[in-house]
C-alpha positions as CSV (number, residue, x, y, z in Angstrom):
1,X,64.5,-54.0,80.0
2,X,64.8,-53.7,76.1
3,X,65.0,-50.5,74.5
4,X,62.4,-49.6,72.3
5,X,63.1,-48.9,68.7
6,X,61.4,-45.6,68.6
7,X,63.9,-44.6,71.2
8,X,67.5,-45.4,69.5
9,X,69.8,-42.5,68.7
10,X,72.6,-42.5,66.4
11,X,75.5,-44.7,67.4
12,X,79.1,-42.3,68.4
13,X,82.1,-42.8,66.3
14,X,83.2,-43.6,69.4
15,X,81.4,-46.6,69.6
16,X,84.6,-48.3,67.8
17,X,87.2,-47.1,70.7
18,X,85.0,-48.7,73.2
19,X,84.8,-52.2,71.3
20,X,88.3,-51.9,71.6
21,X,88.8,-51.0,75.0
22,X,86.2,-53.7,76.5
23,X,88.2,-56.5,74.5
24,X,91.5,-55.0,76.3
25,X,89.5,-55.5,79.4
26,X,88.0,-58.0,78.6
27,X,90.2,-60.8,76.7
28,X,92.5,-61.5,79.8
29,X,89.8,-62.2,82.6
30,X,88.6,-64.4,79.4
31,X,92.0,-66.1,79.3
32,X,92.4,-66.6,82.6
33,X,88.8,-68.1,83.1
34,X,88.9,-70.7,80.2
35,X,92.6,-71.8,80.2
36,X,93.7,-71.6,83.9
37,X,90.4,-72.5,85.8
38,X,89.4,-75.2,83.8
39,X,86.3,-76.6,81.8
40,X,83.8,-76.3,85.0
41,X,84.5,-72.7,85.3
42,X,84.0,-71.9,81.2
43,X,80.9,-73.9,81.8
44,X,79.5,-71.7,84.4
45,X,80.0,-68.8,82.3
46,X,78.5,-69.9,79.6
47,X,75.5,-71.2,81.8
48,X,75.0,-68.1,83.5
49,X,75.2,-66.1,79.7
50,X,72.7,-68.4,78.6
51,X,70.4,-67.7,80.6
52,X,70.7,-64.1,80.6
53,X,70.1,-64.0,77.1
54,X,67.7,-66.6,76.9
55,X,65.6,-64.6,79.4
56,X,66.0,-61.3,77.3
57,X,64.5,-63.5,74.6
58,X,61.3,-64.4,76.5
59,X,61.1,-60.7,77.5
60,X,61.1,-59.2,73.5
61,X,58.4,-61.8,73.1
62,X,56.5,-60.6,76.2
63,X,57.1,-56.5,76.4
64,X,56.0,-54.8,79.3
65,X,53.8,-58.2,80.5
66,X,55.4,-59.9,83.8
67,X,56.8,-62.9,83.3
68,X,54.7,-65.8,83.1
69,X,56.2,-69.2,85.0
70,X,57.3,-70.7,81.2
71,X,59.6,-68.5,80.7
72,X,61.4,-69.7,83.9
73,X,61.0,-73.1,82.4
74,X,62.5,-72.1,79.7
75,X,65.5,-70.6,81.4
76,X,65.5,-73.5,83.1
77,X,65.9,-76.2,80.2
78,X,68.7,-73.7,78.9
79,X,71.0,-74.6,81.5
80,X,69.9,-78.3,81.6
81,X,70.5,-78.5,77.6
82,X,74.1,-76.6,77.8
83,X,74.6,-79.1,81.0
84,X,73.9,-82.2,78.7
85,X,77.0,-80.9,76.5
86,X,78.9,-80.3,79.4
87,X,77.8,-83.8,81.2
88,X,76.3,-86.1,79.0
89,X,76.5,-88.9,81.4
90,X,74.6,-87.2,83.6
91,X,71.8,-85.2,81.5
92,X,70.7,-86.3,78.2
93,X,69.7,-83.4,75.6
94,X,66.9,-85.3,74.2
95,X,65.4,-85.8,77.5
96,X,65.4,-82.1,77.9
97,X,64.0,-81.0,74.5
98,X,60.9,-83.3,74.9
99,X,60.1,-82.1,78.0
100,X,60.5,-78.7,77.1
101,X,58.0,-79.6,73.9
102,X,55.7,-81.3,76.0
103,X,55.8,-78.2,78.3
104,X,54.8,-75.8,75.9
105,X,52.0,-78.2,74.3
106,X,50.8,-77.8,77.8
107,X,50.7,-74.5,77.8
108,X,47.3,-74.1,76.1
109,X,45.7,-76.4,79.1
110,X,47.4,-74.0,82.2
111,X,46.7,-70.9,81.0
112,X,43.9,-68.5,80.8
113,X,45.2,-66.8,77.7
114,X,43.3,-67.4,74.2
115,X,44.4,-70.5,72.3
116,X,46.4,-68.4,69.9
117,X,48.2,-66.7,72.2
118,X,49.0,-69.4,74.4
119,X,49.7,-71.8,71.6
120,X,52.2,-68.9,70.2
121,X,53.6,-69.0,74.7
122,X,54.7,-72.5,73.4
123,X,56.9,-71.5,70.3
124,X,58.3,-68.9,71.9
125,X,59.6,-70.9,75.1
126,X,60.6,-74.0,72.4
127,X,62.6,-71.6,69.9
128,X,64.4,-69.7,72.9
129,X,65.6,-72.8,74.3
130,X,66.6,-73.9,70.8
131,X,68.3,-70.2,70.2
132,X,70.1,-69.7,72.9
133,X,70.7,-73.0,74.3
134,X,71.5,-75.3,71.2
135,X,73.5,-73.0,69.2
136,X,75.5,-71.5,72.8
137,X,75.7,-75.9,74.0
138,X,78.4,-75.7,71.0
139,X,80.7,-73.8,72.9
140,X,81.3,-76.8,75.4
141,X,81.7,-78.8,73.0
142,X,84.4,-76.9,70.9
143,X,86.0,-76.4,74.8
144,X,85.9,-80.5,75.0
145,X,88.0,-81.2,72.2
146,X,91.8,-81.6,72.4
147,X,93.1,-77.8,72.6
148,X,89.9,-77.0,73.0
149,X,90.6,-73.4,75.4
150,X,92.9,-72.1,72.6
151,X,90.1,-73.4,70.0
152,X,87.6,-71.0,72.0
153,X,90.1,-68.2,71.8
154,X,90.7,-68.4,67.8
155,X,86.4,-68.6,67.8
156,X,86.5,-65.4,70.1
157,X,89.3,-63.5,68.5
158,X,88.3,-64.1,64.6
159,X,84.8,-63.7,65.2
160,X,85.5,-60.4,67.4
161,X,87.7,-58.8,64.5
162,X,85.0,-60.0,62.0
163,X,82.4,-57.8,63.7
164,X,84.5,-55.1,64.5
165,X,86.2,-54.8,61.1
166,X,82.7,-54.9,59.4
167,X,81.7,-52.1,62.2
168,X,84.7,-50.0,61.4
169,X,84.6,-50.5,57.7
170,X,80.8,-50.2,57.6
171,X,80.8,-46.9,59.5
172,X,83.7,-45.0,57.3
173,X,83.1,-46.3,53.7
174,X,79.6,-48.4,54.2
175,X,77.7,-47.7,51.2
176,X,75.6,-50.0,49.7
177,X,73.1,-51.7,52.2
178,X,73.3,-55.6,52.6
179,X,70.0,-55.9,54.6
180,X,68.4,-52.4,54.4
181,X,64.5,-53.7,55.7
182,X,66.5,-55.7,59.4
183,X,69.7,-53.8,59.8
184,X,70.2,-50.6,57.3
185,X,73.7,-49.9,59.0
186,X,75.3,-53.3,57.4
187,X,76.6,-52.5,54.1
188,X,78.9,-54.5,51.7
189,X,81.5,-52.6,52.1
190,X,81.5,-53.5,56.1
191,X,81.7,-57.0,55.2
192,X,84.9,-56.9,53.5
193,X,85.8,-54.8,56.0
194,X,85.1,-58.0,58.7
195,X,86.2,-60.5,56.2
196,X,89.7,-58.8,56.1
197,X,90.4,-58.2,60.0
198,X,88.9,-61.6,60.4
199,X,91.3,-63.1,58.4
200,X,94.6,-61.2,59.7
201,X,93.6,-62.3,62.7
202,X,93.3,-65.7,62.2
203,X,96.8,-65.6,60.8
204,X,97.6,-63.7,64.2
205,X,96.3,-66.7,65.7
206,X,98.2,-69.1,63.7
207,X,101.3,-67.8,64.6
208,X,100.8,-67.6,67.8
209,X,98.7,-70.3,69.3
210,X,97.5,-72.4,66.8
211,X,100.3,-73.7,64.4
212,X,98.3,-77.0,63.8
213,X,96.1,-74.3,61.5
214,X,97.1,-74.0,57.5
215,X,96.7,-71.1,55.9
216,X,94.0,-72.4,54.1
217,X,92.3,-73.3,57.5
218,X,92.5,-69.7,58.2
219,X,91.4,-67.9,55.7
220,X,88.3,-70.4,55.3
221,X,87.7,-70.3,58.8
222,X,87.6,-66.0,58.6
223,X,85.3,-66.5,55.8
224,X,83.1,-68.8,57.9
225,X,82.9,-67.2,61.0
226,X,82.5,-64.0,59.7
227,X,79.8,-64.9,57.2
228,X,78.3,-67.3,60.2
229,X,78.5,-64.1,62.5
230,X,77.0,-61.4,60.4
231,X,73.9,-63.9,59.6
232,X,73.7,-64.4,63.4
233,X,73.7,-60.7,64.1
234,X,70.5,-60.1,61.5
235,X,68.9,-63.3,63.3
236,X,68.8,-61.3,66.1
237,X,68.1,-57.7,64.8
238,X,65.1,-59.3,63.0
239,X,63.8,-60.5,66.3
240,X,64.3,-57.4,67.9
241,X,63.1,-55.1,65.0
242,X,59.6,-57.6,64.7
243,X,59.2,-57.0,68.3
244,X,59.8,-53.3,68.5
245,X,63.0,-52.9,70.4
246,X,66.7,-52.0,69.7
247,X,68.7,-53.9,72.1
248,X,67.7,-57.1,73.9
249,X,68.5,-55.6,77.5
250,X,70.6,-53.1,79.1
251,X,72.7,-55.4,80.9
252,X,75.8,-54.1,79.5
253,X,75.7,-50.2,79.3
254,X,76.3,-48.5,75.7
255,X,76.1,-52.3,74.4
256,X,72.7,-53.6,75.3
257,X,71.9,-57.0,76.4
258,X,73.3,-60.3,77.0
259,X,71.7,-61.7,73.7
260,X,73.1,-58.5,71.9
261,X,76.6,-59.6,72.9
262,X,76.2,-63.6,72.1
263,X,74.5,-63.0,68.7
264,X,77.4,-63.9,66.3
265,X,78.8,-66.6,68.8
266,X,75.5,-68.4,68.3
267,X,76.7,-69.4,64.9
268,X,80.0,-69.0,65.2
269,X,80.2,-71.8,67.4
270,X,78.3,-74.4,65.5
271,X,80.2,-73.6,62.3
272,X,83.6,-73.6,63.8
273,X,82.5,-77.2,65.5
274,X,81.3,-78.8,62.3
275,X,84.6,-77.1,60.3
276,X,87.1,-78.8,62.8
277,X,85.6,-81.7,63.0
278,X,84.9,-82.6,59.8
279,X,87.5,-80.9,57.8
280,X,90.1,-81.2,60.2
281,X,89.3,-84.3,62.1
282,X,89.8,-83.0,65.6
């Protein structure tokens, strides 16, 4: 379940030492997944993330309520969408999104809810799908393109330091507030902080991955991603905030939900996409 924003306490400077330890946990079972077991194994990961967070969505919408049979819908057409990326031969995207709208113009007709609250039933199951499963469907796609595993670890890595530079930065010298009414704990400071980390390690990157990158490339692409990142994050903390709750879940204990950890990866991923191929013509 979420955790209601009445009930947050004050985040540990410890919080920083754990970031770091989960990547050093974390960043080789990624490696191994996405470069040695191949493309169908990536996309079940990201399938199963999406609708894990997807599904914490649908529950900030609906509280405490039990889950009505849209929302399963909903988690449904997620997968279908990210399959369409993965398989486009097989499912097409557009037939999913129209019968995901025609779903939820339905909804009003199958439910015993007033028409404002069902009609609002419908948004909610259209923008989650949208949310989570457009913006995350860029993933596969950046995973399809030649290189594409070490692609996904430059989007990981840059967009990790971005956050946790901003985090570190934020916490120590953080003093004027970038978004004081959604998140009051991201500053200006914190965003150099991000934009710096981001961009060493996109040089890291180069050097030791990705040669085909200038150094142009990376220091747009850390401006980018962290930029793209920090606007996903408040997308999120917005949603939560209007709906009354600090984390999306409590999948992941001391970091919230599924959602919480895919915030800045669902516009990360887009803008990395559109950046390499366009600009770079990959």
């Amino acid at each position: 379940m979420p955790k209601p924003l009445e009930a947050a306490r004050p985040r540990s400077s410890s919080e920083a030492v754990r970031r770091v330890l989960a990547a050093v946990v974390f960043l080789p079972l990624f490696y191994v997944l996405v470069h040695d077991l191949g493309p169908a194994a990536f996309f079940g990961l990201v399938a199963i993330a999406g609708m894990l967070a997807v599904g914490e969505f649908y529950r900030l919408h609906l509280g405490q309520a039990p889950w009505p049979w849209w929302s399963w819908v909903g988690v449904a057409a997620t997968a279908f969408l990210l399959g369409s990326s993965q398989w486009p031969a097989l499912v097409a995207d557009r037939t999913v999104l129209l019968g995901t709208v025609m779903i939820a113009l339905c909804i009003p007709l199958l439910s015993g809810k007033p028409l404002r609250d069902a009609l609002m039933d419908g948004l909610v199951l259209v923008m989650g799908v949208l949310y989570v499963g457009l913006t995350l469907s860029y993933l596969l796609l950046i995973r399809g393109l030649p290189d594409g595993a070490l692609l996904i670890f430059f989007v990981i890595l840059v967009s990790w330091a971005g956050d946790t530079g901003a985090y570190i930065v934020g916490k120590s010298l953080g003093r004027r507030a970038l978004a004081p009414v959604i998140s009051p704990k991201k500053t200006y400071e914190g965003l150099a902080g991000g934009l710096v980390l981001a961009g060493l390690m996109a040089l890291v990157a180069r050097g030791w991955f990705l040669p085909a990158f200038s150094l142009v490339d990376c220091l747009v692409l850390a401006v980018i991603l962290t930029v793209a990142g920090l606007i996903g994050d408040l997308a999120e903390s917005a949603i939560k905030r209007s709906a009354g709750f600090k984390d999306s879940g409590a999948l992941i204990p001391g970091h919230g939900g599924m959602l919480d950890r895919l915030d800045s990866l669902l516009f990360t991923g887009p803008a990395f996409y559109y950046y390499v191929t366009i600009v770079n013509n990959v």
